[in-house]
C-alpha positions as CSV (number, residue, x, y, z in Angstrom):
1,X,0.0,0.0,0.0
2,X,1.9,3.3,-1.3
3,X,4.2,2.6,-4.3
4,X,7.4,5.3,-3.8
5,X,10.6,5.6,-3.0
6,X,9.5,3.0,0.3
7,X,8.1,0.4,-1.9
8,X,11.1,0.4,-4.2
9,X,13.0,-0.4,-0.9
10,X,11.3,-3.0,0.2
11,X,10.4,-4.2,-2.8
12,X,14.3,-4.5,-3.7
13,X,15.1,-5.7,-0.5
14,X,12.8,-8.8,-0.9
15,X,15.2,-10.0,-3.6
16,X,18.0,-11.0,-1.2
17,X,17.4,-13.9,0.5
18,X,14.0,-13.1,2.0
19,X,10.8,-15.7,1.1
20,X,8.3,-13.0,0.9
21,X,6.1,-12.8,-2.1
22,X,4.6,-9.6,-2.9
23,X,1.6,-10.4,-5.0
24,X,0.1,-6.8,-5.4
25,X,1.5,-2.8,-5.4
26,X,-1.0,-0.4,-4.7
27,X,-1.4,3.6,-4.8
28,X,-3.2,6.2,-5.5
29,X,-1.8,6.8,-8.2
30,X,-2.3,3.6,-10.6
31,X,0.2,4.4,-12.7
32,X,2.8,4.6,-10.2
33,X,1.6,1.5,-8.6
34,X,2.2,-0.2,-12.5
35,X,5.7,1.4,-12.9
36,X,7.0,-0.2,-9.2
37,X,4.8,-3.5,-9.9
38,X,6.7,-3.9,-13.7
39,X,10.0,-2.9,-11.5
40,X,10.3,-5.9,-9.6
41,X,7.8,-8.4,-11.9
42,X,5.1,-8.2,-8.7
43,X,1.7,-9.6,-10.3
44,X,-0.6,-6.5,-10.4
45,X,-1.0,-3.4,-9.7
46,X,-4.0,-1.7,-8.4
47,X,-5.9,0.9,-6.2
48,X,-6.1,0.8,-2.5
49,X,-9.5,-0.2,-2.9
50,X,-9.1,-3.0,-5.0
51,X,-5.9,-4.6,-2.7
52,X,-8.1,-4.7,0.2
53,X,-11.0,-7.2,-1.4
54,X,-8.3,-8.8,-2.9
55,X,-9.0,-12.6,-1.9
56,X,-5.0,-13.8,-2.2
57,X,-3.8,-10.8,0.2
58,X,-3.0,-12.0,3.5
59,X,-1.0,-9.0,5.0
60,X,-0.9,-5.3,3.8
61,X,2.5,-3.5,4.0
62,X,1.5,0.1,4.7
63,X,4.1,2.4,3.0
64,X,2.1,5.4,2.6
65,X,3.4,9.4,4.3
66,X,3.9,9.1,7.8
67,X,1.0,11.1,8.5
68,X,-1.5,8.9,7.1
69,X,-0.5,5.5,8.6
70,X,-3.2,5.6,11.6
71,X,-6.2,6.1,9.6
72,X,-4.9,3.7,6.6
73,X,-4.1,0.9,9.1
74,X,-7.9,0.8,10.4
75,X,-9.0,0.8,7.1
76,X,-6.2,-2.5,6.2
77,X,-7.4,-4.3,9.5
78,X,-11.1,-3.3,8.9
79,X,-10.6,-5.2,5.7
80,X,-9.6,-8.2,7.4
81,X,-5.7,-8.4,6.8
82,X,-2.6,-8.2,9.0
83,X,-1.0,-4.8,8.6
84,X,2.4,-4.1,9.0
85,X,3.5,-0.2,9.1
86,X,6.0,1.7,8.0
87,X,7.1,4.2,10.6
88,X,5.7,5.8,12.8
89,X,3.1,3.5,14.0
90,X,0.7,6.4,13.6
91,X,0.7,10.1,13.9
92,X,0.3,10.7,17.8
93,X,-0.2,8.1,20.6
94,X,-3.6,8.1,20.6
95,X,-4.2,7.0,17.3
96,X,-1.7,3.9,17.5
97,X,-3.4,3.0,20.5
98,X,-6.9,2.8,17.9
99,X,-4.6,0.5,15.6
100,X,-3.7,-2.1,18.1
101,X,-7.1,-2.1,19.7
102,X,-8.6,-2.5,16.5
103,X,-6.6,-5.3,15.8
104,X,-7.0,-6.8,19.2
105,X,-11.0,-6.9,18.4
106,X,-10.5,-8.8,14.8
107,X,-8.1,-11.4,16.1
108,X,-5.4,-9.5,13.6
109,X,-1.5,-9.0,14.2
110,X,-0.2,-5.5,14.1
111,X,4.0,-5.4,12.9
112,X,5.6,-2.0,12.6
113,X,9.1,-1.0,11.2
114,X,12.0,-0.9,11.8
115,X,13.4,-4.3,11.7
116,X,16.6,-3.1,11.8
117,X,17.7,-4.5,15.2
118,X,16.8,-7.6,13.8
119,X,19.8,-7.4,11.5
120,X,23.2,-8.9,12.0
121,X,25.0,-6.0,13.6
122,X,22.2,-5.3,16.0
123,X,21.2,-8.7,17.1
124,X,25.5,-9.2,17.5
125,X,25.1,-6.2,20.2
126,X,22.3,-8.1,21.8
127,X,23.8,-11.1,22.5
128,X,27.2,-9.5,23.7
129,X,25.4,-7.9,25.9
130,X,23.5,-10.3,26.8
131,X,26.5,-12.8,27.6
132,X,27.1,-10.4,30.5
133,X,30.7,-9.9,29.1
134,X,30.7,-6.5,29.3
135,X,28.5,-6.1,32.4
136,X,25.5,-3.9,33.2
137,X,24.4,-1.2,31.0
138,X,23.6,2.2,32.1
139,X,24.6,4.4,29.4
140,X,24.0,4.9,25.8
141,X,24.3,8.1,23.2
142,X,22.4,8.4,20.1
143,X,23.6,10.8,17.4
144,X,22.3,11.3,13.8
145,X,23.2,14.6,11.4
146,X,21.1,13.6,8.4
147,X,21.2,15.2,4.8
148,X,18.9,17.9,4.2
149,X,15.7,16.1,2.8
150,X,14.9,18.7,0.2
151,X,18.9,18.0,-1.2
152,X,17.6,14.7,-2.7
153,X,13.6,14.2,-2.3
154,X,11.1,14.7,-5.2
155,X,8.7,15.7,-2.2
156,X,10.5,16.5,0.5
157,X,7.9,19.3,2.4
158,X,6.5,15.8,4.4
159,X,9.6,15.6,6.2
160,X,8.6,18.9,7.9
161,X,5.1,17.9,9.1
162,X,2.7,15.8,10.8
163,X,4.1,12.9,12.1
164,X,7.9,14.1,11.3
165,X,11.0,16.1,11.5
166,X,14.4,13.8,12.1
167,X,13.0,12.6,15.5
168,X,10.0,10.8,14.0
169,X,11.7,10.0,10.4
170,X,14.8,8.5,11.9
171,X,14.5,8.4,15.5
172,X,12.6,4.9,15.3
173,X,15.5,3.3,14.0
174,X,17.5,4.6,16.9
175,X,15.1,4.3,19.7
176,X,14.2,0.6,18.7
177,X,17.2,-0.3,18.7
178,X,18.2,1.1,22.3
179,X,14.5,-0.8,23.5
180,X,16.3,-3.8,21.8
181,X,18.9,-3.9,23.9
182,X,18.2,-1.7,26.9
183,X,14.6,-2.5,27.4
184,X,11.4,0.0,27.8
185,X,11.5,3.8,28.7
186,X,10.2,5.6,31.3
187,X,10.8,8.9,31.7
188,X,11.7,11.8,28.9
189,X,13.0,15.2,28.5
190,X,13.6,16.5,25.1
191,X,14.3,20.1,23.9
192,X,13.5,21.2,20.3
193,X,14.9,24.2,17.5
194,X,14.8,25.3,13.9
195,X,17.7,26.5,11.6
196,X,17.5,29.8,10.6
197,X,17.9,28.9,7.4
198,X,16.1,28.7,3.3
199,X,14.7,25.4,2.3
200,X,13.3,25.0,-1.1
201,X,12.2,21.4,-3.1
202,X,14.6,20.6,-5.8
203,X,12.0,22.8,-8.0
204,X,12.2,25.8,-6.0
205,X,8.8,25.9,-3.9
206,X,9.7,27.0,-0.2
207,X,9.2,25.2,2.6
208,X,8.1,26.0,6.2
209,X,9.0,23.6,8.8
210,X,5.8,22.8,11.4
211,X,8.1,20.8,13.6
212,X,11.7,21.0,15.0
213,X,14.1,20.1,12.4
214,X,16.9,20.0,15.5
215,X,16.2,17.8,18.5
216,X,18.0,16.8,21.4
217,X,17.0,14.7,24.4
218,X,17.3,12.5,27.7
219,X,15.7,9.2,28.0
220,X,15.8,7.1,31.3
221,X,15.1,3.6,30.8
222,X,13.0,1.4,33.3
223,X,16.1,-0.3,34.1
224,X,17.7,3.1,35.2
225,X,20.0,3.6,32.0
226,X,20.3,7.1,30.9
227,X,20.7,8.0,27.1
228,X,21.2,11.4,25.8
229,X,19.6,11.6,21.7
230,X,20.8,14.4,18.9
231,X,18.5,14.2,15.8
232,X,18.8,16.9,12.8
233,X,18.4,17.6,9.5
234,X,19.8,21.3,10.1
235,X,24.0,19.5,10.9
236,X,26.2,19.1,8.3
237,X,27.6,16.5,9.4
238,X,28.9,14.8,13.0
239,X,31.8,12.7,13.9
240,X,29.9,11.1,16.7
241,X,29.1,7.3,16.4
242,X,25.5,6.5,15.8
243,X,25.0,4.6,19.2
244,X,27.4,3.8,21.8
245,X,26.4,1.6,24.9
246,X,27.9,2.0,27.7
247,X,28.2,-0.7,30.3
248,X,30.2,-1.5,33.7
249,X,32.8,-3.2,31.5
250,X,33.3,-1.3,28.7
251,X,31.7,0.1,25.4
252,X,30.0,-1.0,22.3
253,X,30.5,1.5,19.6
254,X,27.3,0.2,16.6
255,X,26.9,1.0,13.0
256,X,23.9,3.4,11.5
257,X,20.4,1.7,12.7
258,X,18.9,2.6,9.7
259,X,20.5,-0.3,7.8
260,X,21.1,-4.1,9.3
261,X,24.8,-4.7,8.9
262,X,27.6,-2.7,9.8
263,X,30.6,-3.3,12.4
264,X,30.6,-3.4,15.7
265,X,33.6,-2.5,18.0
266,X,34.0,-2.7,21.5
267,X,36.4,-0.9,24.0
268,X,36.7,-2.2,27.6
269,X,37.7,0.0,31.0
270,X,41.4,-0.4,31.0
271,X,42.1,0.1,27.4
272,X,42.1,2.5,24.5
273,X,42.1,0.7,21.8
274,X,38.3,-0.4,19.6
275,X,38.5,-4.0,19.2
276,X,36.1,-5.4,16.1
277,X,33.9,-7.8,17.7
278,X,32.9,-11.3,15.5
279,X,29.3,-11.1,14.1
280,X,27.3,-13.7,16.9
281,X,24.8,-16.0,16.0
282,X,22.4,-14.4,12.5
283,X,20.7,-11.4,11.5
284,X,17.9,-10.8,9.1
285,X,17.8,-9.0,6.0
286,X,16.1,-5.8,6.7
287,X,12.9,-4.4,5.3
288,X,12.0,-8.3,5.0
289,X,12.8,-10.1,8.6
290,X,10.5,-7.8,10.5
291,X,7.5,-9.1,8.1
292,X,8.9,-12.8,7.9
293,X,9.0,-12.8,11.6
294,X,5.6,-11.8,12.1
295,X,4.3,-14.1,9.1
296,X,6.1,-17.3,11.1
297,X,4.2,-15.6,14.6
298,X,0.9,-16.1,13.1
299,X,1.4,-20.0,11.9
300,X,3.2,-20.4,15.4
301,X,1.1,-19.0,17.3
302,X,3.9,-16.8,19.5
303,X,4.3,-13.4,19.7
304,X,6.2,-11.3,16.8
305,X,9.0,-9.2,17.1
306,X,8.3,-6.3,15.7
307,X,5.1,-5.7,17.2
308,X,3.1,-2.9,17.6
309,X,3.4,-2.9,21.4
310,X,6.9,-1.8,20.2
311,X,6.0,0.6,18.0
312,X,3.8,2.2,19.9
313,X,6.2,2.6,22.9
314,X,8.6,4.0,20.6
315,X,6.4,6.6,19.4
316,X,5.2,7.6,23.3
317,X,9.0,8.2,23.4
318,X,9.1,10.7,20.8
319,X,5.9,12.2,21.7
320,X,7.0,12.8,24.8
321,X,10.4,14.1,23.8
322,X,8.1,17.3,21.7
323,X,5.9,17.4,25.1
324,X,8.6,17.7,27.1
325,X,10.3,20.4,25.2
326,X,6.6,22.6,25.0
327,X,6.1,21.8,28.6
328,X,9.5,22.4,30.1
329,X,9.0,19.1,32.1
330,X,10.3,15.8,32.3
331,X,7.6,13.0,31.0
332,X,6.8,10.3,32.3
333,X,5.3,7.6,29.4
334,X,2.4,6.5,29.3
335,X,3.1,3.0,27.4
336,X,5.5,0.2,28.5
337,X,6.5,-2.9,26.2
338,X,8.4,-6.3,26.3
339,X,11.8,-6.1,25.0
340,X,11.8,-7.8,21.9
341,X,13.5,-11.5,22.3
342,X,16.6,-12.0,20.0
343,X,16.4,-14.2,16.9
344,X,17.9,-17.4,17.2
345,X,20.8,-18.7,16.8
């Protein structure tokens, strides 16, 4: 559902050993939904409409804007299919909490991106932290500069809106990730600004922000870690590491979240040297394991990984990073979630 620059992703992504079949693309705009569906030799292409009677759907990947997720996920589970999200789960709180509910009521799952601690690198930091090696964790950073979205996006006045800015386009990657390993949130305190600077599409029409394009943050975890969060699309760059973990003995240094691979490096108290740790046990490919995982949930009966209880934990967290900063007071969430169990070996 939604046939742009998200479908090509995932639609690409399903090409490297993944075992999804996409039978349908969908959109709006048929014709785009033909061009993506000719792409990558899917089936059919068709509206909206016609995917959700579609007798041979089973679950509806919802890659439509950010800010129309909520009311387009009701409308996939009113239809009688799993839906798995892009994300955000939804635009606010209380509209993911409608999605899961509504799900609850039809006996339907609810999956939500990212998958990306699923991957190798991630899952590798799991288990090393996991093995106690490095002992208790009660620190971790996250930093992300991203390029300016209007530099390379056909459309890029979404990225300034409902349901976005760099906390809610990228933060998910790096706030499942610490939930991954860390565990739930409990309390937030974020603080929020804008560049004083032009942006204009790649055809010239300006562009107001109606969120902060620079966010920074504090999040402490129920297990009584502390991480401090720096999202923009206003940097030009930074030489900090994505995420660093810090524990009582030592450090794990990990790749971008947004993707599934990358190196991980660890540095314990006592030395100064980064040591490349060995990838442990398997990762997923990306943009595929999330959905796989939950498809295998379903015919076993357990619960999925990347769940909607996730998700929706996630986003309290970045809610309440913007309530914070127009309150002026530290939040306290209002969701909780299990951390999400590693794949196995």
């Amino acid at each position: 559902m939604g046939s742009g620059s998200a479908g090509r992703l995932y639609l690409r992504q399903s090409q490297r050993d993944c075992s999804l079949c996409y039978v349908a693309c969908a959109d709006v705009d048929l014709d785009r939904a033909a061009a993506l569906a000719q792409e990558y030799g899917v089936l059919r292409a068709c509206t909206p409409e016609e995917l959700l009677r579609d007798p041979h759907v089973d679950l509806v990947v919802d890659l439509t804007p950010a800010a129309d997720h909520g009311w387009v996920g009701l409308q996939v589970l009113a239809a009688g299919r799993h839906l798995y999200s892009e994300k955000p789960l939804a635009p606010d709180v209380r509209q993911g909490r409608r999605v899961l509910a509504a799900g609850r009521r039809r006996g339907l799952r609810v999956g939500c991106a990212p998958d990306t601690f699923l991957g190798p690198a991630l899952q590798t930091a799991r288990r090393l932290l996991d093995s106690g090696r490095f002992g208790t964790p009660f620190a971790a950073s996250i930093s992300l500069a991203a390029g300016q979205p209007e530099r390379w996006h056909p459309r890029p006045a979404h990225f300034y809106g409902e349901a976005a800015g760099p906390l809610f386009d990228m933060g998910p990657y790096y706030l499942t990730a610490l939930v991954s390993l860390l565990g739930p949130i409990a309390r937030a305190a974020g603080f929020g600004t804008v560049a004083a600077r032009e942006r204009r599409s790649l055809t010239g029409e300006p562009i107001t922000p109606m969120v902060p394009s620079h966010e920074v943050g504090v999040l402490e975890f129920a297990s009584g870690a502390v991480a401090s969060l720096s999202v923009s699309f206003d940097a030009a760059r930074s030489a900090a590491p994505p995420i660093e973990v810090h524990a009582t003995g030592g450090t794990l240094r990990l790749p971008d979240p947004n993707g599934g691979d990358g190196t991980v490096a660890s540095c314990l108290h006592g030395r100064r040297e980064w040591v490349e740790e060995a990838p442990l046990g398997r990762g997923g490919q990306t943009r595929c394991a999330g959905i796989e995982d939950m498809a295998a949930a379903i015919s076993e009966g357990r619960p999925h990984r990347a769940s909607g209880e996730l998700a929706l934990h996630v986003l309290d967290a970045m809610e309440s990073l913007r309530r914070s900063a127009a309150t002026g007071r530290v939040v306290r969430l209002r969701t909780t979630c299990e951390q999400p169990l590693p794949l196995p070996e």
